[in-house]
VOTIPA-290938 format. One record per residue: z, y, x of N, C-alpha, C in turn; residue in one letter. Coordinates in steps of 0.02 Angstrom, whole numbers, padded with zeros to 5 digits, always signed. Example, Ala and Ser with C-alpha at 12.3 -4.5 7.8 and 13.67 -1.06 7.14 Angstrom:
2
+00390-00284+00660+00390-00225+00615+00390-00165+00660a +00354-00112+00642+00357-00053+00684+00394+00002+00645s 
//
This chain:
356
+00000-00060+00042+00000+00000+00000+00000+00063+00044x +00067+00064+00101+00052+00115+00145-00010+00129+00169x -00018+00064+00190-00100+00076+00232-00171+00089+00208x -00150+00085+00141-00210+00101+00092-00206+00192+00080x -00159+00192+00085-00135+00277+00068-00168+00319+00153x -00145+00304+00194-00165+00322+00249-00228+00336+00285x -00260+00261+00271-00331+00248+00263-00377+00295+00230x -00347+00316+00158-00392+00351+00123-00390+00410+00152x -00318+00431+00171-00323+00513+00221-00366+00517+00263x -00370+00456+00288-00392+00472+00393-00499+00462+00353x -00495+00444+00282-00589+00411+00287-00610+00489+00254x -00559+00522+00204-00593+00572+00168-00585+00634+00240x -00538+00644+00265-00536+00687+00323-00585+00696+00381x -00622+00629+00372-00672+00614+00421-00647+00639+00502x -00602+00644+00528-00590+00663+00597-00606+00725+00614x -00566+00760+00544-00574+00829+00545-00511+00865+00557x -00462+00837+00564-00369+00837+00531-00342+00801+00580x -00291+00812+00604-00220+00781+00645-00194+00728+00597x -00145+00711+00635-00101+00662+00596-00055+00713+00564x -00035+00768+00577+00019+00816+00566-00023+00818+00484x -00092+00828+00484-00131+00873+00422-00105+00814+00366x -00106+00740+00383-00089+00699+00359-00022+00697+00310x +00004+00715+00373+00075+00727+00352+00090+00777+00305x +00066+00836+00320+00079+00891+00292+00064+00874+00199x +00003+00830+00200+00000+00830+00124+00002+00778+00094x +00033+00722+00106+00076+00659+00080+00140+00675+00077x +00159+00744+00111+00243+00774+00079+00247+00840+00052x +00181+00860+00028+00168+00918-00028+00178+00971+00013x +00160+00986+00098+00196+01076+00118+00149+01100+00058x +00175+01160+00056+00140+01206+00034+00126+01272+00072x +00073+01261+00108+00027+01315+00170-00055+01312+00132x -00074+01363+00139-00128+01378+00128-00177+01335+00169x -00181+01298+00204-00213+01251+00249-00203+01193+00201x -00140+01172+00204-00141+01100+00181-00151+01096+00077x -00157+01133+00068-00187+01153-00003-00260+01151+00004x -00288+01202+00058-00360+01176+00066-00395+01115+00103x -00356+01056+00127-00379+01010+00128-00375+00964+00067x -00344+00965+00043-00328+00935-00007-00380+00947-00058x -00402+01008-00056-00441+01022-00115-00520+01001-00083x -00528+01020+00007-00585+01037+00017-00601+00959+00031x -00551+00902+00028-00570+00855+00051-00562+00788-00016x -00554+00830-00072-00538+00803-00115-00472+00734-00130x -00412+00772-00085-00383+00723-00074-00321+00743-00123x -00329+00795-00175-00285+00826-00226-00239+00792-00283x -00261+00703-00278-00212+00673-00314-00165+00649-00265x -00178+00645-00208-00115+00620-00163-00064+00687-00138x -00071+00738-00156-00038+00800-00131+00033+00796-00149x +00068+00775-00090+00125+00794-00121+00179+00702-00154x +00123+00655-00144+00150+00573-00206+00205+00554-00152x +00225+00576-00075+00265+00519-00016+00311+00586-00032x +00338+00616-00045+00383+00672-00019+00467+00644+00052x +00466+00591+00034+00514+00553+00076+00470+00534+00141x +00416+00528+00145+00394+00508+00216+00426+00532+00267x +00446+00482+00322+00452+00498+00362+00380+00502+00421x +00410+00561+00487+00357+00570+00506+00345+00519+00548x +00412+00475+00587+00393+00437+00636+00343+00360+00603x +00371+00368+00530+00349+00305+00504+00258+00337+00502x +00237+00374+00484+00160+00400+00474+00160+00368+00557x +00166+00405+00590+00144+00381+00666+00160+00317+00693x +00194+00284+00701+00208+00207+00697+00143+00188+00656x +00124+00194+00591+00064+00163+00541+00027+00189+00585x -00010+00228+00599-00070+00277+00614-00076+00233+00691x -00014+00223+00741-00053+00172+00804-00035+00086+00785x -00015+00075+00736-00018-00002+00713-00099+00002+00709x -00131+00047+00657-00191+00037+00641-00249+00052+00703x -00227+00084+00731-00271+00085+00789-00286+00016+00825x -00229-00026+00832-00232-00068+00884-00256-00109+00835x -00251-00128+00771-00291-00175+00713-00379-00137+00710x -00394-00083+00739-00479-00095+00781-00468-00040+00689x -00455-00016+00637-00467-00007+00582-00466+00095+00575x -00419+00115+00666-00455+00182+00631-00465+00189+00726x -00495+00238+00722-00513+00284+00817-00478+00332+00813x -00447+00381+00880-00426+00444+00906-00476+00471+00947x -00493+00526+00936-00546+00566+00988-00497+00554+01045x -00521+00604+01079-00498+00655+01134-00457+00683+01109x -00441+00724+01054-00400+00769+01026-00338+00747+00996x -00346+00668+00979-00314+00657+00952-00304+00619+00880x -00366+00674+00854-00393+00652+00790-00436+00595+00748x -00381+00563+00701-00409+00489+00655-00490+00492+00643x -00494+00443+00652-00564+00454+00620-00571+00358+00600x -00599+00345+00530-00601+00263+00513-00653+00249+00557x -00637+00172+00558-00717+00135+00581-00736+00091+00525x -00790+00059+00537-00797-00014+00509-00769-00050+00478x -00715-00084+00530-00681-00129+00495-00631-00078+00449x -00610-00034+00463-00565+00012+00421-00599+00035+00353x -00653+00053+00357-00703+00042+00288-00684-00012+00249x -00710-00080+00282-00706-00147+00242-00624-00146+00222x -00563-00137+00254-00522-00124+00225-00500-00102+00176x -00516-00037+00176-00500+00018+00118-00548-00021+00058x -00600-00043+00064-00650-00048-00012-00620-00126-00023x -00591-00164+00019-00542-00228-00014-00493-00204-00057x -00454-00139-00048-00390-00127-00079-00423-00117-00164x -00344-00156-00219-00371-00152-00289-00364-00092-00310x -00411-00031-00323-00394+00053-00323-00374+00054-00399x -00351+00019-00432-00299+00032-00491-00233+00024-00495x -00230+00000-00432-00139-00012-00405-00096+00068-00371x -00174+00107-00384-00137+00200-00354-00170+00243-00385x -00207+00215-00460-00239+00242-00491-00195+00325-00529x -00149+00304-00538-00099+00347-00563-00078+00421-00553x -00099+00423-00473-00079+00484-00456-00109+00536-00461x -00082+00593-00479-00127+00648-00491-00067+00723-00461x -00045+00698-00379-00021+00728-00351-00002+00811-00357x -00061+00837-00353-00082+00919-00340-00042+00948-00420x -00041+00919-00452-00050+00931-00528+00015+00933-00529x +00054+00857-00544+00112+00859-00573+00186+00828-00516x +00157+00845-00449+00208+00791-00392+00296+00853-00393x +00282+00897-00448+00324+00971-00417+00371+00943-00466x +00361+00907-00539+00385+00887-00606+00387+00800-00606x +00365+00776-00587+00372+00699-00570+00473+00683-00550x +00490+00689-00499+00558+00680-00502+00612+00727-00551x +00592+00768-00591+00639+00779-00639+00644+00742-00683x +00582+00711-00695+00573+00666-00774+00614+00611-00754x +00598+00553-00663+00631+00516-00667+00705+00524-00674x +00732+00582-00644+00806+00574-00656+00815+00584-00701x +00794+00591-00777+00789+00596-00822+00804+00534-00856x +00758+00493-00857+00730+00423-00876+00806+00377-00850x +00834+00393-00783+00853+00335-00746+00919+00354-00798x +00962+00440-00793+01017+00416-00822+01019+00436-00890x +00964+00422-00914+00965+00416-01001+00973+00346-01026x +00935+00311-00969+00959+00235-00958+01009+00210-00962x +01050+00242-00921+01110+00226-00885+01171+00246-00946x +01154+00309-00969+01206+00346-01025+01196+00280-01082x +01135+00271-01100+01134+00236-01155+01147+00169-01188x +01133+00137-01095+01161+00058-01102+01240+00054-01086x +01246+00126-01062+01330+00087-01051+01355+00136-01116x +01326+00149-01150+01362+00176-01213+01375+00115-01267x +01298+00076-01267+01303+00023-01314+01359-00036-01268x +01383-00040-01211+01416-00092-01205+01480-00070-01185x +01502-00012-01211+01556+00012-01228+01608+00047-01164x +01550+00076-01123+01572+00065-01048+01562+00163-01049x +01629+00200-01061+01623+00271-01078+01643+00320-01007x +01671+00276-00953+01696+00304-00884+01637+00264-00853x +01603+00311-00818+01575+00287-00763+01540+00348-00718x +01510+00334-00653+01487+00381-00599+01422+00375-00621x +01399+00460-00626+01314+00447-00648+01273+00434-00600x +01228+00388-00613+01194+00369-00544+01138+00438-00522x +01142+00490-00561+01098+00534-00549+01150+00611-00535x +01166+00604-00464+01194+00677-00431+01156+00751-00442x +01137+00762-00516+01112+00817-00514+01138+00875-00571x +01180+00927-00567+01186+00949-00641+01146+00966-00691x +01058+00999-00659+01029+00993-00720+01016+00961-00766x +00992+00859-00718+00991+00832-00775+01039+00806-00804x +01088+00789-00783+01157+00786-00832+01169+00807-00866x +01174+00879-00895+01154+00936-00929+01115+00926-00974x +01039+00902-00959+00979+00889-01020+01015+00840-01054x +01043+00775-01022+01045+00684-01036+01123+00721-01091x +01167+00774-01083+01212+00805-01135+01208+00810-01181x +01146+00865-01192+01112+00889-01237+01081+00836-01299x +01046+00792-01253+00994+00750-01279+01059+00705-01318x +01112+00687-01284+01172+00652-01341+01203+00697-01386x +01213+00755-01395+01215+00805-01440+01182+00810-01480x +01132+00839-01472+01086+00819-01519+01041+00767-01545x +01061+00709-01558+01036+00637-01541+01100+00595-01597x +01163+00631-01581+01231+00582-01568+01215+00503-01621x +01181+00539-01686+01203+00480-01741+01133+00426-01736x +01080+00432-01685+01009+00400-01668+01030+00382-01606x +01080+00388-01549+01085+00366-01505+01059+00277-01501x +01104+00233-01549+01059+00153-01531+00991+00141-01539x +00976+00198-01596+00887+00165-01602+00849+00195-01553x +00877+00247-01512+00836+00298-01485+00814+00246-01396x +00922+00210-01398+00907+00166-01341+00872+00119-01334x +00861+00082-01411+00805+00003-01397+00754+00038-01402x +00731+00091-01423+00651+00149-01410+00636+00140-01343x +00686+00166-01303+00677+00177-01235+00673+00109-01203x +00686+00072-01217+00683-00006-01193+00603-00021-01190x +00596-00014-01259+00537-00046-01300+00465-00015-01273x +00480+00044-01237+00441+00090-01228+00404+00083-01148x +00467+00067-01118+00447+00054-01041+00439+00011-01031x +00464-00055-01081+00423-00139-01073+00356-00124-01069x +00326-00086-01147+00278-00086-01153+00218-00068-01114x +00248-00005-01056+00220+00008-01023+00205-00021-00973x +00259-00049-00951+00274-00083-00867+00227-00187-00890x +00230-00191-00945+00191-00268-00954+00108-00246-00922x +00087-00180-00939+00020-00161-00909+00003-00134-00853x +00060-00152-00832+00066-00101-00759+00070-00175-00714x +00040-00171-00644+00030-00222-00600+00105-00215-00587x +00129-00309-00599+00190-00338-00594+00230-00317-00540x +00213-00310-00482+00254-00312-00424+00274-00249-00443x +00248-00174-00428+00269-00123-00464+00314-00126-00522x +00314-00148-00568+00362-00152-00630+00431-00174-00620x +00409-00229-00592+00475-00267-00567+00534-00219-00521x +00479-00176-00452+00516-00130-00427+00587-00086-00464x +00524-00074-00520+00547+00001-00565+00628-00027-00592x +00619-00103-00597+00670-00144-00674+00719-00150-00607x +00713-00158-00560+00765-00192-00502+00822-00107-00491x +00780-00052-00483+00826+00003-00476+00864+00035-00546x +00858+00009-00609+00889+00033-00657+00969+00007-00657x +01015+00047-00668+01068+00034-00686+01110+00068-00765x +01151+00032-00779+01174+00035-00856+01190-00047-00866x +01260-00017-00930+01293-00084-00957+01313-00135-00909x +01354-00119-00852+01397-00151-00800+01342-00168-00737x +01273-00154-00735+01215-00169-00718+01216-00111-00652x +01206-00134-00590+01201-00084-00555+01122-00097-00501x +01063-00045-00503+01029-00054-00474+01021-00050-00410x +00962-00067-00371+00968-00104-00302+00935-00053-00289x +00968-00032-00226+00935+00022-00145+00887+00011-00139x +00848+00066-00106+00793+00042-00083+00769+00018-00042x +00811-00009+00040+00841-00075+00071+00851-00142+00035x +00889-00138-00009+00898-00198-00049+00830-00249-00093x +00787-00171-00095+00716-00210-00118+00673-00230-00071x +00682-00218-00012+00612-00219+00032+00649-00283+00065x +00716-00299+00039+00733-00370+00071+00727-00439+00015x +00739-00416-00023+00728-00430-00085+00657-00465-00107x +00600-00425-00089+00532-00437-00100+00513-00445-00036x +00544-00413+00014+00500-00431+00083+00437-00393+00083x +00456-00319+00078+00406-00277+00086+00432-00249+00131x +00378-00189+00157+00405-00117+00196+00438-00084+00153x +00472-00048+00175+00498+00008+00157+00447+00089+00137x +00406+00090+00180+00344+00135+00137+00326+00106+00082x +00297+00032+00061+00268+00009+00028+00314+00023-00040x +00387+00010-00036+00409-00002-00095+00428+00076-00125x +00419+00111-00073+00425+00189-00076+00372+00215-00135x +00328+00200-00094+00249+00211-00148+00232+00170-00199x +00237+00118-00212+00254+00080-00255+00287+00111-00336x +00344+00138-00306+00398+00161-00345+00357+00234-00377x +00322+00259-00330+00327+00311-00351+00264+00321-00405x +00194+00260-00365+00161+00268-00436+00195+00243-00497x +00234+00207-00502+00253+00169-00542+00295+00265-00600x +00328+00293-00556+00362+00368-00590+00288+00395-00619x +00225+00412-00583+00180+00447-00615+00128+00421-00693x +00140+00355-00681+00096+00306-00734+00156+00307-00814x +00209+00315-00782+00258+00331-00846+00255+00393-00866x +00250+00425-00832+00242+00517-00848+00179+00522-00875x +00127+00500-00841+00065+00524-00868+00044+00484-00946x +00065+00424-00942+00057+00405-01012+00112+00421-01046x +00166+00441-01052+00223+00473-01102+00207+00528-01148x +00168+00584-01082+00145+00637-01095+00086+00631-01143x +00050+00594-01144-00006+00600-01192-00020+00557-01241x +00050+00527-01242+00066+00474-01312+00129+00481-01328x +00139+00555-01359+00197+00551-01414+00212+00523-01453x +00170+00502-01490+00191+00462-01550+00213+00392-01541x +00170+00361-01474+00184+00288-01451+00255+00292-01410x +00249+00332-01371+00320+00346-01325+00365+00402-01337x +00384+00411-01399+00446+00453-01425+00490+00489-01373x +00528+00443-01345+00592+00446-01302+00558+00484-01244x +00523+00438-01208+00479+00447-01162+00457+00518-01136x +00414+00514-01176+00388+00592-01199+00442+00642-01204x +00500+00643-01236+00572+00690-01225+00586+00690-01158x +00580+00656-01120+00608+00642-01039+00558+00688-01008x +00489+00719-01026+00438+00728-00999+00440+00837-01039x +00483+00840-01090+00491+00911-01134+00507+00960-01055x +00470+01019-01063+00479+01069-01026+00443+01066-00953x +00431+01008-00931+00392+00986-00877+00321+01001-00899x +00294+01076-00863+00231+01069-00862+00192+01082-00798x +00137+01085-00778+00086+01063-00732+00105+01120-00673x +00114+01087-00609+00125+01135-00571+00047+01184-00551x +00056+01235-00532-00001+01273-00529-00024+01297-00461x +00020+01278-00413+00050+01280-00315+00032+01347-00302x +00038+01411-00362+00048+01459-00308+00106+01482-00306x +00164+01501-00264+00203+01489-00235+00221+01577-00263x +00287+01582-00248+00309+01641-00285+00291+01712-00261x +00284+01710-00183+00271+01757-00136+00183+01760-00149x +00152+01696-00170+00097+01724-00173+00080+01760-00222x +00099+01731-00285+00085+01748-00347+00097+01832-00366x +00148+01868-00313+00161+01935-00311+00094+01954-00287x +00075+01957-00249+00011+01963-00215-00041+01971-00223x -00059+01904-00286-00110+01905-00331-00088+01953-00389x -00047+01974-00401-00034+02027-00471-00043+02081-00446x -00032+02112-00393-00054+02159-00348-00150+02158-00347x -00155+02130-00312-00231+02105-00305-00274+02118-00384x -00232+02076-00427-00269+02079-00489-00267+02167-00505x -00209+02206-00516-00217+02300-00521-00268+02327-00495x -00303+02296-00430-00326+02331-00398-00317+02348-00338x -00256+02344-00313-00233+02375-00227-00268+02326-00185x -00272+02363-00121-00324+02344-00077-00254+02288-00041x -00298+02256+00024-00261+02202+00071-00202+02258+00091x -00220+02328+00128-00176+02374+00175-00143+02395+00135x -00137+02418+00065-00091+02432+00000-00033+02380+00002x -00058+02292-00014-00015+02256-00023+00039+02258+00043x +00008+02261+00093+00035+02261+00159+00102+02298+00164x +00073+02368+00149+00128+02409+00143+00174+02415+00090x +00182+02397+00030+00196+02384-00024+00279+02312+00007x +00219+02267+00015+00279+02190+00028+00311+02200+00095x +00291+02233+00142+00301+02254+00219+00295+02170+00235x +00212+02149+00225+00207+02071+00264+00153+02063+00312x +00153+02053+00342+00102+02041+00396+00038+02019+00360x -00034+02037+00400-00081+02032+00363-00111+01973+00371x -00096+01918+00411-00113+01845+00404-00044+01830+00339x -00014+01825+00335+00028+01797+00255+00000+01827+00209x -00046+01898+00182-00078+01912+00139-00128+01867+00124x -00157+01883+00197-00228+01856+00178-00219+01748+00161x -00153+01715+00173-00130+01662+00151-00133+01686+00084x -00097+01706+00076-00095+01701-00012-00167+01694-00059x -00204+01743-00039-00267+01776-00046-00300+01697-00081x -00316+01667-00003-00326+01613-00011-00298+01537-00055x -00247+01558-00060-00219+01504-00101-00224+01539-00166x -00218+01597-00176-00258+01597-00255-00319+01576-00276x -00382+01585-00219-00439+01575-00241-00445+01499-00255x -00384+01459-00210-00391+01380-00210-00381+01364-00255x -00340+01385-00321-00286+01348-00362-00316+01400-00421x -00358+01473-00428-00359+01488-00467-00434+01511-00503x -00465+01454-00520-00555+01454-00534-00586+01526-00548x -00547+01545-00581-00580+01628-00587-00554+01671-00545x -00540+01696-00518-00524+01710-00442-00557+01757-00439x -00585+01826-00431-00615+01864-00399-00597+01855-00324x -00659+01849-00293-00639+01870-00216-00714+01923-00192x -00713+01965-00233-00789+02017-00240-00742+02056-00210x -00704+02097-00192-00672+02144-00151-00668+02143-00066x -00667+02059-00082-00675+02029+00019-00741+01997+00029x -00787+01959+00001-00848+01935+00009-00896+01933-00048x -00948+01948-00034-01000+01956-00087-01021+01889-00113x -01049+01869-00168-01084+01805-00171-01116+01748-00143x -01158+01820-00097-01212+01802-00047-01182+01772-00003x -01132+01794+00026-01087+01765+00085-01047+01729+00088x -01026+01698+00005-01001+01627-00008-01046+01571+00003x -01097+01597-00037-01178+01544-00034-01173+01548+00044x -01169+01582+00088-01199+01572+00153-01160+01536+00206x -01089+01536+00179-01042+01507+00213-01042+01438+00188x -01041+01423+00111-01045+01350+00090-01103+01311+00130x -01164+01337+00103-01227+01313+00141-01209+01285+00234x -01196+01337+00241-01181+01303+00327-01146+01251+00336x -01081+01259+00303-01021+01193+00308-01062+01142+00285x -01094+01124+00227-01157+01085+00178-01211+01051+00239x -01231+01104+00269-01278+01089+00309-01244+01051+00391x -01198+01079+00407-01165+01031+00460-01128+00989+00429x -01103+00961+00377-01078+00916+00353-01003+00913+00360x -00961+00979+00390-00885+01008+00409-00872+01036+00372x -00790+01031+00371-00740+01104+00340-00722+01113+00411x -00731+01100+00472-00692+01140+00520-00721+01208+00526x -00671+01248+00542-00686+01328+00506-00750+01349+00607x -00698+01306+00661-00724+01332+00700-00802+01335+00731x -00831+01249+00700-00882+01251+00685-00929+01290+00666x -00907+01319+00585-00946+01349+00552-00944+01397+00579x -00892+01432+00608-00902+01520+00621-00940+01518+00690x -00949+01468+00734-00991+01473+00787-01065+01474+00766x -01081+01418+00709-01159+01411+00692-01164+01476+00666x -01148+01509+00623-01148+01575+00609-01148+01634+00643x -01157+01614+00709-01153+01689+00749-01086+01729+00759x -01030+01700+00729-00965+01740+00719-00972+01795+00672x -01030+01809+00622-01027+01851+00572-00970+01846+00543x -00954+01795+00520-00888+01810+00485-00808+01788+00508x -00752+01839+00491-00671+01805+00507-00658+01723+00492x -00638+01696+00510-00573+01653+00481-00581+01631+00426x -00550+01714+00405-00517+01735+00334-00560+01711+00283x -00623+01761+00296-00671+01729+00248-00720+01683+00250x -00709+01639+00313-00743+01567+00308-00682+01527+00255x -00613+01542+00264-00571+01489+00219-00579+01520+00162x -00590+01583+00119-00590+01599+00046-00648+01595+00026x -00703+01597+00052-00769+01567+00055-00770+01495+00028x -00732+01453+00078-00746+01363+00057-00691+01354+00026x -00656+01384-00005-00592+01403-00058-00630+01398-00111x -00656+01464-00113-00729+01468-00198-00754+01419-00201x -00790+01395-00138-00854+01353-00153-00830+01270-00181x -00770+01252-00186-00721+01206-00200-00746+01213-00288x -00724+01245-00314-00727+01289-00396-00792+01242-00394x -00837+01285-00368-00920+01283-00393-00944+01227-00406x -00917+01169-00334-00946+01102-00334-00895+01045-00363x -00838+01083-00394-00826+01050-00450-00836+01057-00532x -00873+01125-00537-00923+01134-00600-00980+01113-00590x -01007+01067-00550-01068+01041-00547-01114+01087-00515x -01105+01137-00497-01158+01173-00445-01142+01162-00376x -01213+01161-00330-01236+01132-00266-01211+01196-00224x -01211+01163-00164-01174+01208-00133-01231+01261-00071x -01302+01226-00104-01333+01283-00078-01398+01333-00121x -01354+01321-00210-01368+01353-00241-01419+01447-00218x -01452+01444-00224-01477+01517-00228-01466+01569-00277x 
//
């Protein structure tokens, strides 16, 4: 499972990215870089699904696979698949990580589970009469909701609990077994205490990444079907109330863009936030990434999106340094990344990227 996750980084990246770039977006940073790989490399459902990765464990995987002949290091450093790493990746069953839809909802994914785990937990040890106990979920917000939800609930509490039973059988019988089983091994409730996540990887005799990711599609395939079957998943769907779609622009940017949207120029905002003009021009960019209508007619003309896409198109790169050399150095940085920022939008409305 790890190595399927990895794999897909190092084949869509094409040996364009570090292991760090890797890193950076199997634990969601949020930098204007690792937002635009994600988007520019279409790797936007995994953004963010490992947030627990460790880094030594990425690197440990990354030279296991080397010496299994399945990925290369330049000179630089940088993954790049081979062959046999191909035949790998297209063996793996791609409905076993079908689930994730990272970029979107990885910001709202662990509220719902702590949600789920001690609504569980409240409800089976309510029916078996068990009213003192330690919540297995150390958090006050959701303790707080899982309050509420028995407050207002109090006299539906049993039917609401065999709902919730009935609901995640239903789900987890269609969900590939080994996963399910994961999910049923960490629940606790009604004198029932669930197993570490040590305890499973000895248990099943997995890795510890594996049962990591595992677990976690297993959190997104419940969320994503809860959410769009109220009527089938009642309870479910309550665990999922107030959780909506993250949007990744980040609070400092979003000032920026409201600025931007009035009208004030880059040297306005500058002086305005007192921020340096590479963190502007970050933001800049991560609006155009995350926000399809986007004006960026104040910093580049049309023409010079078309001209920047076309090149990257035509050398077959997002490396920025590439492009700005084939280009003569006509253009910054700045606007080679808000350039292939837009051009992201376009060629996911179905227009070519050397549109005229």
């Amino acid at each position: 499972m790890f190595v399927h996750l990895v794999l897909t980084c190092v084949d869509r990246l094409r040996g364009e990215r570090t292991v760090s770039g890797i890193y950076h977006l199997l634990t969601g940073k949020r930098s204007s870089q690792t937002l635009q790989d994600a988007k520019g490399y279409e790797l936007d459902p995994l953004f963010g699904v490992y947030p627990s990765l460790k880094r030594e464990s990425l690197e440990k995987q990354i030279n296991i696979l080397v010496h299994n002949g399945f990925i290369q290091l330049n000179e630089q450093s940088f993954p790049s698949i081979t062959s046999e790493g191909t035949r790998q990746l297209s063996s793996f069953p791609v409905h076993e990580l079908q689930y994730f839809e990272g970029m979107v909802w990885h910001d709202v994914v662990p509220t719902f589970v702590k949600r789920v785990y001690l609504l569980l937990q409240a409800m089976a040890n309510s029916n078996a009469g068990i009213h003192h106990y330690v919540p297995i979920v150390d958090d006050f917000g959701t303790q707080n909701w899982v309050r509420k939800v028995h407050q207002q609930f109090q006299d539906k509490l049993p039917k609401m609990g065999e709902s919730l039973y009935e609901e995640i059988h239903h789900l987890l019988k269609k969900h590939p077994s080994l996963q399910a089983e994961l999910f049923v091994h960490r629940l606790t409730g009604g004198g029932v205490i669930g197993m570490t996540i040590e305890q499973l990887t000895r248990e099943f005799e997995l890795y510890r990444e594996d049962v990591e990711i595992m677990l976690q599609h297993t959190y997104y395939y419940l969320f994503l079907e809860s959410k769009r079957d109220k009527a089938r998943y009642p309870v479910l769907h309550l665990c999922t109330k107030g959780l909506d779609a993250t949007h990744l622009i980040t609070r400092s940017a979003r000032k920026t863009y409201q600025y931007i949207e009035q009208g004030l120029s880059m040297q306005e905002i500058m002086n305005i936030r007192r921020l340096k003009k590479s963190t502007i021009q970050d933001h800049i960019v991560e609006s155009a990434l995350i926000i399809p209508d986007f004006s960026i007619a104040s910093f580049l003309s049309e023409v010079d999106v078309r001209e920047i896409n076309k090149m990257g198109s035509q050398l077959d790169t997002k490396k920025l340094k590439q492009i700005h050399e084939a280009l003569d150095g006509k253009y910054d940085y700045f606007e080679l990344r808000l350039a292939l920022a837009k051009g992201q939008h376009a060629i996911r409305e179905g227009m070519t990227k050397d549109e005229s």
